[in-house]
N, C-alpha and C positions, 0 to 999 in steps of 0.2 A: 217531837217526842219519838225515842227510840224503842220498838217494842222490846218485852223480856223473852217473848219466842221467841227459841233458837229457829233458826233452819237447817234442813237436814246436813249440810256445809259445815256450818258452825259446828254440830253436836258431833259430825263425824271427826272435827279436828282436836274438840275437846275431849272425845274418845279415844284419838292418839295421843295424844298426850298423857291420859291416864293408864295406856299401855306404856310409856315409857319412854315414848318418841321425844327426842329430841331435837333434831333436825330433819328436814325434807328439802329436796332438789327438787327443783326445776324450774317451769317458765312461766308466768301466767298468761289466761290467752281469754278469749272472751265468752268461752266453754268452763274457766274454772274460776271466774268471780267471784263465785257462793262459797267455797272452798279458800280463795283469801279473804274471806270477810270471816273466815274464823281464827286468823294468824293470829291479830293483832290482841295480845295478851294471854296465849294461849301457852305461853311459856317454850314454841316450836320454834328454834332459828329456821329461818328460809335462806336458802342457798344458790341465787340464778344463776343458774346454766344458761352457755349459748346454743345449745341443741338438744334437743330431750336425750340425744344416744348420749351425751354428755352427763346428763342428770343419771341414766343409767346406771351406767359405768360408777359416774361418783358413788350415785348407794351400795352398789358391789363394794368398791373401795371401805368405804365405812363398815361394810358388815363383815369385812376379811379383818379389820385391825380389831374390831370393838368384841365381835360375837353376835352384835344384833342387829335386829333387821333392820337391811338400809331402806329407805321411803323415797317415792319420789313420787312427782304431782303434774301429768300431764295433760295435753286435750285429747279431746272426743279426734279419731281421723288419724291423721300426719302426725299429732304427737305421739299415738300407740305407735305406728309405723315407725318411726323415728326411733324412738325406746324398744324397741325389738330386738334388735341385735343385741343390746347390753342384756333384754333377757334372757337373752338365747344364751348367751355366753354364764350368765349367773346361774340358768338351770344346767350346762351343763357341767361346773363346778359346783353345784350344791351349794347356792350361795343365797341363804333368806334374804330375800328381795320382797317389798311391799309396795305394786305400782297402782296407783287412787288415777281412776281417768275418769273424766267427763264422754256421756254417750251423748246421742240425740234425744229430743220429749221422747217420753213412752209413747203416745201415740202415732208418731213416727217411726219406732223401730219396725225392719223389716219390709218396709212400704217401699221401698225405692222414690221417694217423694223429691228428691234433689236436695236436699236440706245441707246446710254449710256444713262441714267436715265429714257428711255422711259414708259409713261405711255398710256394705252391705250386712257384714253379721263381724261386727267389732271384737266379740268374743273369741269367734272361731279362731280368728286370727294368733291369738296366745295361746287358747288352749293347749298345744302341742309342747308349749317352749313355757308351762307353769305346773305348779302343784295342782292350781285350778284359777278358773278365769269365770269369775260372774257376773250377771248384772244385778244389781240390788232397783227391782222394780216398785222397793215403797223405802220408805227412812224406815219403819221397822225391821226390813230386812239387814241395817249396815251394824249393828251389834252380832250379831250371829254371823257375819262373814266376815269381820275382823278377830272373831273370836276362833273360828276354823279356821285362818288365816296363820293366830297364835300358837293351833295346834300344832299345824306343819310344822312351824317354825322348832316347836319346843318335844316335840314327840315324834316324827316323823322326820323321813329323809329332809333337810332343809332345803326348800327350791322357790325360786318365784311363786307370787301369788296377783293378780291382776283384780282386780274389782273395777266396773265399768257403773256411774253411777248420772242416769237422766237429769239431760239439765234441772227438768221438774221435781224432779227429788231431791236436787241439791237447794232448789229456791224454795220452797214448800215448808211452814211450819211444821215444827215434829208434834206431832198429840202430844207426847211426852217426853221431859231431859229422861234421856238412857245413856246420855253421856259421861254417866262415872261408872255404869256395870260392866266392870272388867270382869271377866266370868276363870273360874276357874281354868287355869293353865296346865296341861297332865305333863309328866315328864316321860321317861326312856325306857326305866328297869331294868331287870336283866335277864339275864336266859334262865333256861330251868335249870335246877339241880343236877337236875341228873345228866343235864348237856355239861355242863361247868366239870362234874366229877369227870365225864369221859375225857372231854381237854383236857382237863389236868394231869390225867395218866398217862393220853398219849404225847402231852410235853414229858412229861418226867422222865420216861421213855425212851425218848429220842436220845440218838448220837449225835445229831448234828443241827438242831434245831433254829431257824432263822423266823427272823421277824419283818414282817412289811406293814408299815403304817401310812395312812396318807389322812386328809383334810377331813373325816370322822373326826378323825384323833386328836384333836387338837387341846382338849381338854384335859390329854392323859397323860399328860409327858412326863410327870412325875413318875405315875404307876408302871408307864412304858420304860421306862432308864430302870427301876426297880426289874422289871421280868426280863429285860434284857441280861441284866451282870446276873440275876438269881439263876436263867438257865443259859449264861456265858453262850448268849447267842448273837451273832452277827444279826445288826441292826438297819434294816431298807428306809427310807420313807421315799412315796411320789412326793412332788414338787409341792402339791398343795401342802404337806406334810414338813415341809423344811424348818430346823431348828426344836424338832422335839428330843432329842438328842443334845447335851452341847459337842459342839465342834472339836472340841477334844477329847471327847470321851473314845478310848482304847477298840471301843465294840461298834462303834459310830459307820456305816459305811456309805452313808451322806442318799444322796439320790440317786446314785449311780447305777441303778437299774436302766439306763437308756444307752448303756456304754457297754461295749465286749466284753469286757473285764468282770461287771457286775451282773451280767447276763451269768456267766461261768460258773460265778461264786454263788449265787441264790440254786443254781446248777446241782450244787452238792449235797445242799439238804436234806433229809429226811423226813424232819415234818416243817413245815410254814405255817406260822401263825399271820394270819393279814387280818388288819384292825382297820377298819370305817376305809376304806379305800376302794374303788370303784376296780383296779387292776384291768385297767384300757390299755390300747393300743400305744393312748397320746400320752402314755406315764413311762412308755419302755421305748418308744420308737422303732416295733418290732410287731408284727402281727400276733407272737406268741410266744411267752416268758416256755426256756424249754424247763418246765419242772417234773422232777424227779422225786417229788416228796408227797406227803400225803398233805392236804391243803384243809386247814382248821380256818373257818372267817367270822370275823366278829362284823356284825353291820345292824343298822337299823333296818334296814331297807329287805325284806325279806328274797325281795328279786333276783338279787345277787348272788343268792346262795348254786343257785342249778343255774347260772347265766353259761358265758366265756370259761369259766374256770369251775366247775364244778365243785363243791369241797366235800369232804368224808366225814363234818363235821359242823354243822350249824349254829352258832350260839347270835340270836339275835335278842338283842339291844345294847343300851349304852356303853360306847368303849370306856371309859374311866371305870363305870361301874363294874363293867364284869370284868377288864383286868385287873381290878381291885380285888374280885370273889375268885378269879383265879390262882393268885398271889397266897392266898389265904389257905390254898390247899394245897401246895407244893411245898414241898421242901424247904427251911427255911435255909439253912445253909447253900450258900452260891458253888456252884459249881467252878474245877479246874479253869479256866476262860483261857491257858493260854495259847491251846491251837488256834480257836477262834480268834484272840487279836492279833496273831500271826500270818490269818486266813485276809483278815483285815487289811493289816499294813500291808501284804504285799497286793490286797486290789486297789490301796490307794497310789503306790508307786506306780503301778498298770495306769490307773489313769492318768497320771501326771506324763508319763514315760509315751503312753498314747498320741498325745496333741499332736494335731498336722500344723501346717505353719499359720492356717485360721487361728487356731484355737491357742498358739502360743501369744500372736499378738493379741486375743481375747483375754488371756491368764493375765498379762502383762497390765492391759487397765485394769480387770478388778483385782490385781493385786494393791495398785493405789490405791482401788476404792476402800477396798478390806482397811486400806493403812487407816483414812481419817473419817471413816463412817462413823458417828459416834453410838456409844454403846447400846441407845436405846432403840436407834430409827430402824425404819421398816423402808424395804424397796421396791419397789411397786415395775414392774416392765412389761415392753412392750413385745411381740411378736417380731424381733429381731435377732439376727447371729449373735451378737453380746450376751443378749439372755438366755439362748437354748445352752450356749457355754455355761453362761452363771448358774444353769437350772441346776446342772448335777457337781461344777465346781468350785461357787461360790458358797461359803459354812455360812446360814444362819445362826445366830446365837440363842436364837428362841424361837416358839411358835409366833403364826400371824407376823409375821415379819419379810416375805419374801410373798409379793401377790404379782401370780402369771398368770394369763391366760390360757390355760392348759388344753381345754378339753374342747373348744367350741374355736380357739384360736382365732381370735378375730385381733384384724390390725386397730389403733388407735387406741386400744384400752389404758397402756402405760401412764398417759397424762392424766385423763379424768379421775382414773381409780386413786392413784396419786392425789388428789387432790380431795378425792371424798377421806382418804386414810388416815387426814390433816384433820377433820372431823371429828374421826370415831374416835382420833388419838391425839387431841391437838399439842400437848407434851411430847411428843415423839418429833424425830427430827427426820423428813423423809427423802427420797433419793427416787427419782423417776431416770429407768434406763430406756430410751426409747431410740429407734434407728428413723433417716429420714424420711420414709416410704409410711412410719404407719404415724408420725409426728406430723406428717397434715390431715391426718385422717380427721385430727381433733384438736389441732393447732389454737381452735377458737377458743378454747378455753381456757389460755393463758388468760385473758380479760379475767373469768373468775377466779385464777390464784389470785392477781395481782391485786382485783378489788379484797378480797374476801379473808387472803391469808397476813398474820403478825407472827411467824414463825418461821423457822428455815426448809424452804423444799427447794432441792435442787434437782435440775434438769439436767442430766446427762444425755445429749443426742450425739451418737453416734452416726456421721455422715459420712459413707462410703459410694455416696451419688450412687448409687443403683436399689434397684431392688435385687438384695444380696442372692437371699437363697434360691429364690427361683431363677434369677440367672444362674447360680450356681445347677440348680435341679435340670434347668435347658440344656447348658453342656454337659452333663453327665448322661442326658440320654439325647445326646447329639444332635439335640433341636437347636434352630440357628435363634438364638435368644431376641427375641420381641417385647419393646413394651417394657424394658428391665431397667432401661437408662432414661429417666427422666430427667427433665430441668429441672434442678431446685432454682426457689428462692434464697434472696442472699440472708438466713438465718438468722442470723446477728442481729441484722438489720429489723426484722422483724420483730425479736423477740425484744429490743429497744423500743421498737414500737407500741407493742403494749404495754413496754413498763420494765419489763423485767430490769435486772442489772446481769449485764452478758461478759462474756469472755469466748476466746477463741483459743487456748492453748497450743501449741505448736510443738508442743514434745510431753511425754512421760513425765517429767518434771513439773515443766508448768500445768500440767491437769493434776498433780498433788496438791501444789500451790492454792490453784483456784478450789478444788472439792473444798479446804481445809477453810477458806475463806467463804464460801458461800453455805458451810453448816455452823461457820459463826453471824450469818447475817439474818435479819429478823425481815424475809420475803422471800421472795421469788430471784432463783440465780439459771441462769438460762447457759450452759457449758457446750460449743459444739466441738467437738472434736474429729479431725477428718481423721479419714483412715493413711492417713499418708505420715501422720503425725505421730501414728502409733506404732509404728515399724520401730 
């Protein structure tokens, strides 16, 4: 006979679920039993990863395509450690992340007793790299720390959230099912009145007004294209930001804030409006955007406001919202725009007219790519030369559609995240750009495309046998390059191995060929292309 007490496992899986979970990554281990003895009709797809950073990454991946928070389900120990870097990397892109781990019994925590996976204080260890990192010391406690988990997520800057939950509390009957109280979710608001009227004057105001959007904004794209042509202002986004704009639009001036050209032009402004973007270092590749404008920032995150860039003008909360309540008080007539698309086209010929002979054979593939991407997909990359090109050269067509590791830059992300983006988006046809240096980082989880995926994702690896930029970074400051030229394995080979269906292109041509063929294929297409191919 099966009892009808839940345990605290069970109620916490049937509580995500009623938050709206749909999927969770990762591995089971003998720390999270109690936690899969509540899968099975819980309405939750489970997702095996070959490595927790894998599961990571995946939930990143899902939460950059969908909007919401990726889950994932690790052990007490090695699996937090393991899963660390993907959360380091998702808090440092504001990326709601939801990581369920197995601790030691409570009567063990803190003891140094020797106990299997024991870590001395499991928490401390995320703290730093989440919104918050708890341990839930009864089942009572796991409603109210998924429920501030929700907040973060839905009102607050989005960032990891880590919950550490004793074996004992995950085997332990609950007193009570609390596993449908979804508790009231708050949302964002907007700034006061009287911050929104001062905005709106000092846009109206301006001569030369420009806009910086980044991965806040992702919501806004509408209202953003809207305050863009209404005050005929040249339009930024960071990386996280790519495609809130379309690629055509006259006022578009793409990411190119990490290039000469876009450095010069944001240069000219008088006032900046910058929307949900963090304005780092790792968005311009420059210690210090030189501006000359008076700096208005729309953000949730109040920190922001007196950080790096101090602004003249504080409006905190939701970007859709309050550029929706700024729209509303400006002028309704659009402004002349044609300096500004002039100001424009001639920084986008700057860039093209820019490229050194990297960056021309970098234009050169993603121009194929651009040819047979098809309309919907999203591309997911890796910390390689193709992508810091793609960052600011490659046009997204839409938001959520271009996922880098921008801010925390760690290698291997390209695959995994790729493959969670297949998740959040399983309609979407995806494209993982990855170079050979950060393609073993996470190699393992071809196994999970090949089991896991009926859709087309293809793998673009880029193999220029070294590890590019730092050998490139070594001779630039005349260190004798160490450690930059590894052996690969023979790829192909490999990725046969798991399953995939591989090609090996030998020219510009046959990499059209193949892309064109492998986002008409319903799996896993593994493309390497040497760099000798692409000359």
């Amino acid at each position: 006979m099966h009892s009808t007490t839940l345990t605290g496992g069970q109620a916490l899986v049937r509580l995500l679920a009623n938050y709206g979970v749909d999927t969770v990554f990762g591995i089971p281990g003998v720390h999270t039993l109690e936690l899969y003895r509540g899968l099975p009709g819980s309405g939750i797809r489970h997702v095996l990863t070959r490595h927790e950073q894998g599961a990571g990454f995946m939930a990143d991946g899902y939460a950059r395509v969908s909007g919401k928070p990726g889950v994932c389900f690790v052990i007490t120990g090695p699996g937090v450690t393991n899963a660390a870097t993907a959360i380091g990397q998702a808090y440092a892109d504001s990326i709601p992340m939801l990581v369920i781990s197995s601790v030691n019994h409570t009567a063990s925590l803190g003891k140094g007793w020797g106990c299997l996976h024991e870590t001395q204080d499991q928490r401390a260890m995320t703290a730093p790299i989440t919104a918050f990192s708890a341990v839930a010391l009864s089942a009572e406690d796991l409603p109210e720390l998924i429920a501030r988990a929700y907040a973060v997520f839905d009102s607050e800057r989005p960032r990891p959230v880590h919950i550490s939950v004793p074996l004992d509390v995950l085997a332990a009957p609950v007193a009570r099912d609390w596993s449908a109280e979804v508790r009231r979710r708050p949302g964002r608001g907007v700034p006061t009145a009287q911050a929104l009227d001062q905005a709106a004057a000092k846009l109206q105001a301006a001569r030369r007004p420009m806009i910086i959007a980044g991965g806040g904004a992702l919501d806004a794209a509408q209202e953003l294209q809207q305050l863009s042509t209404r005050l005929a202002a040249p339009f930024f986004s960071s990386v996280a930001g790519k495609g809130l704009l379309a690629p055509d639009a006259p006022l578009n001036a793409g990411s190119t804030l990490c290039v000469e050209s876009g450095w010069q032009l944001i240069g000219e402004a008088d006032v900046v409006l910058a929307v949900g973007t963090e304005m780092a270092d790792t968005d311009y590749w420059r210690e210090r955007l030189q501006l000359n404008a008076e700096l208005l920032r729309v953000d949730i995150d109040p920190r922001k406001f007196n950080d790096f860039y101090p602004c003249a003008l504080a409006l905190q909360g939701d970007a859709r919202q309050t550029v929706a309540a700024l729209l509303q008080r400006l002028e309704p007539t659009p402004r002349d725009a044609t300096a500004a698309i002039e100001a424009v086209a001639r920084l986008r010929a700057a860039v093209r007219a820019g490229h050194g002979p990297l960056q021309l054979i970098h234009q050169a593939i993603l121009e194929r790519v651009a040819a047979e991407l098809p309309e919907q997909a999203f591309v997911s990359s890796d910390m390689t030369q193709l992508a810091y090109t793609g960052n600011y050269l490659f046009a997204s067509r839409a938001p959520r559609s271009w996922l880098h590791p921008t801010g925390y830059g760690t290698l291997g992300y390209g695959l995994p995240a790729g493959i969670g983006a297949k998740f959040g988006a399983p309609r979407r046809p995806g494209l993982v750009l990855v170079g050979d240096g950060g393609f073993l980082y996470t190699a393992q989880e071809l196994a999970t495309a090949v089991e896991e995926l009926d859709s087309p994702l293809v793998i673009l690896l880029w193999n220029n046998d070294a590890l590019g930029q730092i050998r490139d970074d070594m001779l630039g400051l005349d260190i004798e390059p160490i450690g930059v030229l590894p052996r690969n394995p023979d790829f192909v080979a490999l990725g046969r191995a798991f399953g995939c269906t591989v090609a090996q292109p030998q020219s510009l041509d046959q990499l059209q060929n193949e892309l064109r063929s492998g986002f008409r294929r319903n799996g896993v297409t593994l493309i390497e292309l040497k760099h000798a191919c692409a000359r």
